[in-house]
C-alpha positions as CSV (number, residue, x, y, z in Angstrom):
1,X,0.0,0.0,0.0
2,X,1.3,3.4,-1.0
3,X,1.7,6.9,1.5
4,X,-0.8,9.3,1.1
5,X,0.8,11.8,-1.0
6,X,0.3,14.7,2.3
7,X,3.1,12.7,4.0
8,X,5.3,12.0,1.0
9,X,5.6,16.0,0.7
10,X,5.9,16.1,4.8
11,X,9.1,13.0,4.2
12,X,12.2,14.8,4.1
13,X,14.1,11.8,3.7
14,X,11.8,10.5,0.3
15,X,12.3,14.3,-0.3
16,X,15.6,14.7,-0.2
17,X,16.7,11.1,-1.7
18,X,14.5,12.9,-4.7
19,X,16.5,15.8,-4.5
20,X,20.0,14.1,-4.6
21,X,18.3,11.7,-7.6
22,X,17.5,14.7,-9.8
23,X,20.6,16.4,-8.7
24,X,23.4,14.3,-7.3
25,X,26.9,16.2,-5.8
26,X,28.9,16.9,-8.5
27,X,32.8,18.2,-7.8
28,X,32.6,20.7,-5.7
29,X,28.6,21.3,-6.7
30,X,26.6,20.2,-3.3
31,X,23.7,17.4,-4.1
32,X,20.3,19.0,-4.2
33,X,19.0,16.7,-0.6
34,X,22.1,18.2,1.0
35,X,20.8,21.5,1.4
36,X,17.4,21.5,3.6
37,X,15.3,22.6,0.2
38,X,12.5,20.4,0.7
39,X,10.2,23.1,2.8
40,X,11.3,25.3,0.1
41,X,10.3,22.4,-2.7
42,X,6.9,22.0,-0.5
43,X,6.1,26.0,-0.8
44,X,7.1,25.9,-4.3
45,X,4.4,22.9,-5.1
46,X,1.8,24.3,-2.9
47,X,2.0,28.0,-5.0
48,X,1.5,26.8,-8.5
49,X,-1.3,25.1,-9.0
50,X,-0.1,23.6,-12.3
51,X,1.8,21.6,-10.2
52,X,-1.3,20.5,-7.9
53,X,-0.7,16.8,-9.7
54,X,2.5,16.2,-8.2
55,X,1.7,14.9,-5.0
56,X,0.1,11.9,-6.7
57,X,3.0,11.4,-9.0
58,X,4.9,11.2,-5.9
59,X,2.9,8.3,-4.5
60,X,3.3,6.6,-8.0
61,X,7.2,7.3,-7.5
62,X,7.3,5.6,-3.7
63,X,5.3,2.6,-4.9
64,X,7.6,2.1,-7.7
65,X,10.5,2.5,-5.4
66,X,9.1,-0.2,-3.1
67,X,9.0,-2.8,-5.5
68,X,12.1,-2.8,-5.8
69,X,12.8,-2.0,-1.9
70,X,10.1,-2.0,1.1
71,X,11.9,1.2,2.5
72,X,11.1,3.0,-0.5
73,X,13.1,5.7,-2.5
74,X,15.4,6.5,0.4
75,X,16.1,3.2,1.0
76,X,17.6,2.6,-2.8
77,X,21.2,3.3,-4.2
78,X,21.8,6.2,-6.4
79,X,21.5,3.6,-9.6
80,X,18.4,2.3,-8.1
81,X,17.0,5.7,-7.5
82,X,17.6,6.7,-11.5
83,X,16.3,3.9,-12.6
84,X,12.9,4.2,-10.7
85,X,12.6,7.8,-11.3
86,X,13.2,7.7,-15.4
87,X,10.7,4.6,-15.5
88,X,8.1,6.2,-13.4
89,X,8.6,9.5,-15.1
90,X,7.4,7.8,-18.4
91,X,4.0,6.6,-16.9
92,X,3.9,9.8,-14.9
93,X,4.3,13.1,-16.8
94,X,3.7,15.6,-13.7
95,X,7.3,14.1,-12.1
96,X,8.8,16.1,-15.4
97,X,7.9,19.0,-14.4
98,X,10.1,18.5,-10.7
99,X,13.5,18.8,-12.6
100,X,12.3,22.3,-13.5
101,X,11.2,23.4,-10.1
102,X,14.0,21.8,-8.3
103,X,16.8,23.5,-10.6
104,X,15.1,26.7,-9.6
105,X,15.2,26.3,-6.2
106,X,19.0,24.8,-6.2
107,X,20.1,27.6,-7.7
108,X,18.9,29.9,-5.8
109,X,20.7,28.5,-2.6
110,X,24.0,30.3,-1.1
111,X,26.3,27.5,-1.1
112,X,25.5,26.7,-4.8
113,X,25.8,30.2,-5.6
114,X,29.2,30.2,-3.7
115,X,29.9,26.9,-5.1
116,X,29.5,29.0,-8.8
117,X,32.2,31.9,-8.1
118,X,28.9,34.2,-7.3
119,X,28.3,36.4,-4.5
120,X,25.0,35.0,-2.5
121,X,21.9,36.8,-3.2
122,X,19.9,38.4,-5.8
123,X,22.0,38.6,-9.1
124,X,20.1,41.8,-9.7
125,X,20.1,45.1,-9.3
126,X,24.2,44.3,-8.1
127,X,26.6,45.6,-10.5
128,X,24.0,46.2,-13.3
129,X,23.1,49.5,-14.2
130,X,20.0,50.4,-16.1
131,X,19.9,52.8,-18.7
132,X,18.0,55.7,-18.8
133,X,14.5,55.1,-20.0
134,X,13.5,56.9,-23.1
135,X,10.1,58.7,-21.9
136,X,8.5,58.3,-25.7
137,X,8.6,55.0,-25.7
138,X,6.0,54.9,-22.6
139,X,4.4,57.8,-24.2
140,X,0.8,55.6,-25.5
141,X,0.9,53.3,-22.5
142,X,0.5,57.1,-20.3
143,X,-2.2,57.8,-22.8
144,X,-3.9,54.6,-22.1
């Protein structure tokens, strides 16, 4: 029997092994489930509700995973982990979308950042200036 997919999203440690699957430690590029992102992942899900589907295709994902291993996706190598993940991703097209969100919200974390030669925190308005605005060009949207 699978989890409801309320405590998949409230599993750090399903979280997390889903995290590291999508995007492992590379060099000296931290793995996604080393940096605490999954109550950032969980806000991310619960904003967009394009994404409402996910949960489900998370319960999908676990029950996959046990098949292979009664402690689930956390319980399974890295090889393991890939292999579920790609196969359930073909019978489950809302996982796709997960790669997006969790790229976002990796790079958006300091030690990544750090990890990429950038100073931590917003890329903009730091060192970029902004041209003068030419006032004709806004001249029909004022008119409006």
């Amino acid at each position: 029997m699978s989890e409801p997919s309320a405590n998949l999203l409230s599993d750090d440690a399903f979280l997390d092994a889903l995290l590291d699957t999508i995007i492992p430690q590379q060099g000296v590029m931290p793995s996604a489930g080393s940096l605490s992102l999954c109550a950032t992942l969980r806000q991310q899900l619960a904003d967009n509700p394009l994404l409402a589907g996910v949960p489900a295709a998370l319960t999908a994902l676990q029950a996959a995973a046990r098949q292979r291993d009664a402690g689930g996706l956390a319980a399974l190598d890295a090889a393991a982990r890939t292999d579920v993940v790609a196969a359930t991703m073909k019978r489950q097209p809302m996982l796709g979308f997960l790669p997006l969100v969790i790229c976002v919200v990796y790079y958006q974390h300091p030690r990544v950042r750090e990890a990429l030669g950038e100073p931590a925190g917003a890329p903009y308005p730091r060192g970029h200036l902004i041209e003068a605005t030419d006032e004709s060009l806004l001249r029909k949207l004022r008119q409006r």
